[in-house]
C-alpha positions in Angstrom: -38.0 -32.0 -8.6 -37.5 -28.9 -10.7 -36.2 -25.4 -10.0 -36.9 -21.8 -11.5 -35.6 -18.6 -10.5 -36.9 -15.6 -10.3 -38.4 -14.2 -13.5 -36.1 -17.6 -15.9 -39.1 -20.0 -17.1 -36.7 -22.5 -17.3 -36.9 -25.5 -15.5 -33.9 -27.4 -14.3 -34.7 -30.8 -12.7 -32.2 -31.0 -9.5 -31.1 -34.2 -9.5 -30.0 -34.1 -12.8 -27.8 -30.8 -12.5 -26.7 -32.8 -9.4 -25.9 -35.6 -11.6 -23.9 -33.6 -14.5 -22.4 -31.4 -11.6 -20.8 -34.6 -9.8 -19.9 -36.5 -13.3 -18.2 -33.5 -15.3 -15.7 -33.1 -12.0 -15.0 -36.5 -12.0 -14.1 -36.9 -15.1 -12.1 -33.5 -15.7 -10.3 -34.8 -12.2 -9.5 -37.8 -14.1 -8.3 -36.6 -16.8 -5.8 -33.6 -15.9 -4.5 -36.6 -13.1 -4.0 -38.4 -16.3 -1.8 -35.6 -17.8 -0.2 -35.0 -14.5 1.2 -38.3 -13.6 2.5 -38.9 -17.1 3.9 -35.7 -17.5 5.2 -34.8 -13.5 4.7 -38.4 -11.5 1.9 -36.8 -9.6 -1.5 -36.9 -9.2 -4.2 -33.8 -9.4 -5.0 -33.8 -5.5 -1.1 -33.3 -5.3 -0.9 -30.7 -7.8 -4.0 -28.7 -5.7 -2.0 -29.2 -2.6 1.0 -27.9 -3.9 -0.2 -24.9 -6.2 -2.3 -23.9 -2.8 1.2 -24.3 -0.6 2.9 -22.4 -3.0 -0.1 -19.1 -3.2 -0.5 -19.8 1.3 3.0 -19.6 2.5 3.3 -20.8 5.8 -0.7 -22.2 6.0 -1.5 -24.8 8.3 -3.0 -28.9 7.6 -6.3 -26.8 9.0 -6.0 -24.3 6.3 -5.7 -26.9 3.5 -8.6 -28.9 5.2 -10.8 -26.2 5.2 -10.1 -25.2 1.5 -10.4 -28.8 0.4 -13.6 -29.6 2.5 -11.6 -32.7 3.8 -10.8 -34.0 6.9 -7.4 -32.7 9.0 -6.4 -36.6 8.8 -6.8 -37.3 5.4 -5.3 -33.7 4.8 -2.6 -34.7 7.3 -1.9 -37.6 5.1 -1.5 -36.1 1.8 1.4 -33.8 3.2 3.1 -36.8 4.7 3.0 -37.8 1.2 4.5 -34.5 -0.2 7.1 -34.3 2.8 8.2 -38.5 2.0 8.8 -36.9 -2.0 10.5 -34.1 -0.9 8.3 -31.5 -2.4 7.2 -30.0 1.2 8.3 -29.7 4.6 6.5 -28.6 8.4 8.0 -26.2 10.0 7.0 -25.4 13.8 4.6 -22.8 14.1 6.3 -19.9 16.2 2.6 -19.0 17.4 1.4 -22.5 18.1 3.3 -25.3 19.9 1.0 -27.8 18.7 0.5 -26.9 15.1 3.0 -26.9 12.1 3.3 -24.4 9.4 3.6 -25.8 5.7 6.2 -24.8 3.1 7.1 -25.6 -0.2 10.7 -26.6 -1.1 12.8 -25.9 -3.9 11.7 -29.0 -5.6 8.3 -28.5 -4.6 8.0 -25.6 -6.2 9.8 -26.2 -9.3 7.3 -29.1 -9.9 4.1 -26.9 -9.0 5.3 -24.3 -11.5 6.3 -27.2 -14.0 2.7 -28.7 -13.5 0.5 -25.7 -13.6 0.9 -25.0 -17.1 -0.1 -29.0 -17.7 -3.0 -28.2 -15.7 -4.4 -25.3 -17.1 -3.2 -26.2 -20.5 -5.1 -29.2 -20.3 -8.3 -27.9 -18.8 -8.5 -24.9 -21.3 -8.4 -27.8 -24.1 -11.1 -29.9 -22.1 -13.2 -27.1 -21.6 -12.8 -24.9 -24.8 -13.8 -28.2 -26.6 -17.2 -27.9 -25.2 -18.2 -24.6 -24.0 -17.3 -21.4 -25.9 -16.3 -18.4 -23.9 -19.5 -16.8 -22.5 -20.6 -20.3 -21.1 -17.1 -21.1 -19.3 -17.6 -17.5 -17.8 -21.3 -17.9 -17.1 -20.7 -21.7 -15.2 -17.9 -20.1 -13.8 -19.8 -17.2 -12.1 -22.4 -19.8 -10.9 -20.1 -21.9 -9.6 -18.4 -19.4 -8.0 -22.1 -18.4 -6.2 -22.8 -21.4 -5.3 -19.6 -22.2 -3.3 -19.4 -18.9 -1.5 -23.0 -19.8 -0.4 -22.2 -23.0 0.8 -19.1 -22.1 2.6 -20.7 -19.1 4.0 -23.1 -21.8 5.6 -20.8 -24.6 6.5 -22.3 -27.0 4.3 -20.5 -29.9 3.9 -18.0 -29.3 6.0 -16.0 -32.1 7.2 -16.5 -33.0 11.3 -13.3 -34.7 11.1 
């Protein structure tokens, strides 16, 4: 199948788009959990848990579901992971018997702020080595569309 918009004559076949889509996260996943775990002992989910404890203060495993597109047991797993290292705690949830609010500690957030510049300093390499400029802002922009869409719809949201 291929796609236009609007007035664009070019065609993009779907599947492939799908296809490069899938492949080039994978393998930029791969490789910044690469320059994680050699660099901080952690991998890239735990570095995106982290950095989004750090900018949430006081979210919930919901909130960290919902941003992932993940399930709340899978979620609820990861932070068990975080809490066993030390690098996050729960703390009960004034407004909610039954649910836990999520903090960073010290260490947690010393190793978040350690890790972020591996992160970014390692995707601006990956990606600057392909793309200039305009085309990281342009797939950015896109990407950006496309999620808000999605999310908008519930696409792909996890049921469990």
């Amino acid at each position: 199948m291929e796609y236009t918009s609007g007035g664009d004559s070019a065609a993009v076949g779907l599947p492939d788009l799908f296809a490069d889509l899938v492949r080039c996260e994978t393998r930029l996943y791969n490789a910044l959990g690469d320059r994680l775990r050699e660099r901080h002992g952690i991998v890239t989910s735990q570095y995106e848990f982290l950095r989004y404890l750090r900018d949430h203060p006081g979210c919930r495993v919901a909130d960290l579901a919902a941003e992932f597109a993940i399930g709340v047991g899978a979620t609820s797993k990861g932070i068990d992971r975080l809490e066993k290292q030390g690098w996050a705690a729960r703390r009960p949830n004034p407004a909610d018997r039954r649910s836990s609010l999520l903090v960073l500690t010290d260490d947690g957030a010393r190793l978040v702020d350690a890790a972020e510049a591996t992160f970014t300093g390692g995707l601006s390499e990956l990606l600057g080595g392909a793309l200039d400029s305009p085309s990281v802002a342009a797939a950015a922009r896109a990407l950006s569309t496309l999620r808000s869409a999605l999310e908008r719809d519930r696409v792909g949201t996890p049921t469990g």
